[in-house]
C-alpha positions in Angstrom: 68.9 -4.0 169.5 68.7 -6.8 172.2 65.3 -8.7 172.4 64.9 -10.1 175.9 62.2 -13.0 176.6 61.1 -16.5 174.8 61.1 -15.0 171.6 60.7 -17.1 168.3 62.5 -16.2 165.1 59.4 -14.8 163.3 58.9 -12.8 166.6 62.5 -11.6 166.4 62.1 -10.5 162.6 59.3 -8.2 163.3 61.3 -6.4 165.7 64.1 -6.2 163.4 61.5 -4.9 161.1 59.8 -2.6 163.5 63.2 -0.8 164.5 64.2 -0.4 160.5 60.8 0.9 160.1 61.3 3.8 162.7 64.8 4.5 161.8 63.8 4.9 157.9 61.3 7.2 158.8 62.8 8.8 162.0 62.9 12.7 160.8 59.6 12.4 159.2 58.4 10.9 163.0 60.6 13.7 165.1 63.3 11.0 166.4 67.0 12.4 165.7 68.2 9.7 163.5 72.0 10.1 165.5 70.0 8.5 168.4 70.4 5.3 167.3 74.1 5.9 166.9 74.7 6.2 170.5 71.4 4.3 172.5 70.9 0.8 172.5 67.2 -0.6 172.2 66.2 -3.4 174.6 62.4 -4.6 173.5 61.7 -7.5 176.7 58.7 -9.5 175.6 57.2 -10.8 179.9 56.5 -14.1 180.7 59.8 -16.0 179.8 59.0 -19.4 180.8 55.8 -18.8 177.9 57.3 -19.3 174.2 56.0 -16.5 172.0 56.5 -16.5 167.8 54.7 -15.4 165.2 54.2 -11.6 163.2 50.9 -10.5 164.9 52.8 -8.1 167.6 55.0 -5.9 164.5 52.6 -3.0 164.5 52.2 -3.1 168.4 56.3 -3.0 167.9 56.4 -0.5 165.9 54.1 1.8 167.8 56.4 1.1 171.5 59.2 1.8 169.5 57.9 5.1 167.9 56.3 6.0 171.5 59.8 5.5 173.9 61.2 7.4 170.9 58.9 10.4 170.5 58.0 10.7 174.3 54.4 9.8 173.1 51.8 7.9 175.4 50.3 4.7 173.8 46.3 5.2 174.4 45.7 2.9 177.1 42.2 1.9 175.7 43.4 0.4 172.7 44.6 -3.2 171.8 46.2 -3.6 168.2 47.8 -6.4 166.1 49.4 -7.2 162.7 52.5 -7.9 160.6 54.5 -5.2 159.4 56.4 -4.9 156.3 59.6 -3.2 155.7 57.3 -0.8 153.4 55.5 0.1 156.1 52.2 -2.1 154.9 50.1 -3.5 157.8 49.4 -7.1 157.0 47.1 -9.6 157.9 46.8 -12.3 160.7 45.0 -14.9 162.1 43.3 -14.8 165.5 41.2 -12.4 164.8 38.2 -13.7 166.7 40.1 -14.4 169.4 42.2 -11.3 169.8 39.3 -9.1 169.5 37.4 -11.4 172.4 40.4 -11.1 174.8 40.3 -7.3 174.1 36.9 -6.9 175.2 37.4 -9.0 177.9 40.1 -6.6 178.9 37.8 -3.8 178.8 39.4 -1.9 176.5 37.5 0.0 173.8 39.7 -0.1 170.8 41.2 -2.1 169.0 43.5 -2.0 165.4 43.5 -4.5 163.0 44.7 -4.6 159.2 42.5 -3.4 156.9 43.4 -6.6 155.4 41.3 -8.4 158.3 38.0 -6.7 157.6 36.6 -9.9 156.2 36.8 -11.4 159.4 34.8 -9.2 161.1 31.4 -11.4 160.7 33.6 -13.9 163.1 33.4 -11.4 165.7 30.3 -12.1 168.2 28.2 -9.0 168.2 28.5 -8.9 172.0 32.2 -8.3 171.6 31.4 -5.9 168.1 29.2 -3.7 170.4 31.7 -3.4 173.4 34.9 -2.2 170.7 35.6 0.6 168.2 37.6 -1.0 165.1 40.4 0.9 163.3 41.8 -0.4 160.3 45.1 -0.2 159.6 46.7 -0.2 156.0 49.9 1.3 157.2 51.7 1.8 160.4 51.2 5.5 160.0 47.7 5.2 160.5 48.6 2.8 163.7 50.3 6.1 165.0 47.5 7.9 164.5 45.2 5.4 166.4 47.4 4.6 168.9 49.2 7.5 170.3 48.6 10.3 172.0 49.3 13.8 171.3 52.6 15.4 173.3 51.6 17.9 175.6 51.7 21.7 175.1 54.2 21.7 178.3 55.9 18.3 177.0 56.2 20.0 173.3 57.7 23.3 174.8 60.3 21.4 176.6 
């Protein structure tokens, strides 16, 4: 795998973690597990000049990787964060507030957090409560669930 931007190490470990998530579970997901024999995996994280660290982006991770993989769209109304575990366990993080406000602000309608992080939902303004649908994560199969969309009829048939 190469990782491409101002990545910090914790950064760098969910990816690592993200891409052994996938590959353990790539039959159950539909991924031919020789693909990652032969294909290399570039994940570029914009905005070089802008240091980014921390394990808040392993499901959205996870969920890119699983999506380029499975030829799935991402839902492009939905925002998600948390830290991953190789087991697959969504984990809590911090920012919640402030994620979920940037969200809005975004005008997206979704967003997925760790089930873990429903105690800070009375942080939340209700201004930003009333403008999003929460979806709590416990594992990253319920992130794809959330996050992508089904294949096609045409796309499946292919």
């Amino acid at each position: 795998m190469i990782l491409t931007g101002q990545l910090g190490e914790v950064m760098r470990e969910s990816a690592q973690a993200a891409l052994s998530i996938v590959k353990s579970r790539a039959s159950a997901l539909g991924i031919d597990p020789a693909l990652f024999e032969r294909s290399d995996i570039h994940i570029h994280v914009p905005a070089g000049a802008i240091p980014k660290d921390g394990p808040s982006a392993g499901v959205a991770m996870f969920v890119a990787l699983v999506s380029l993989l499975t030829g799935r769209n991402v839902r492009n109304d939905t925002a998600m964060t948390g830290e991953i575990s190789l087991r697959g366990l969504v984990l809590p993080v911090g920012g919640v507030k402030e994620k979920t406000a940037a969200a809005a602000r975004s005008g997206l309608a979704r967003v997925l957090l760790p089930a873990r992080n429903r105690k800070d939902l009375d942080e939340i303004s209700e201004e930003v409560r009333s403008r999003l649908e929460f979806v709590w994560l416990e594992r990253v199969e319920d992130a794809i669930a959330a996050a992508l969309e089904e294949r096609k009829a045409e796309d499946r048939a292919a």
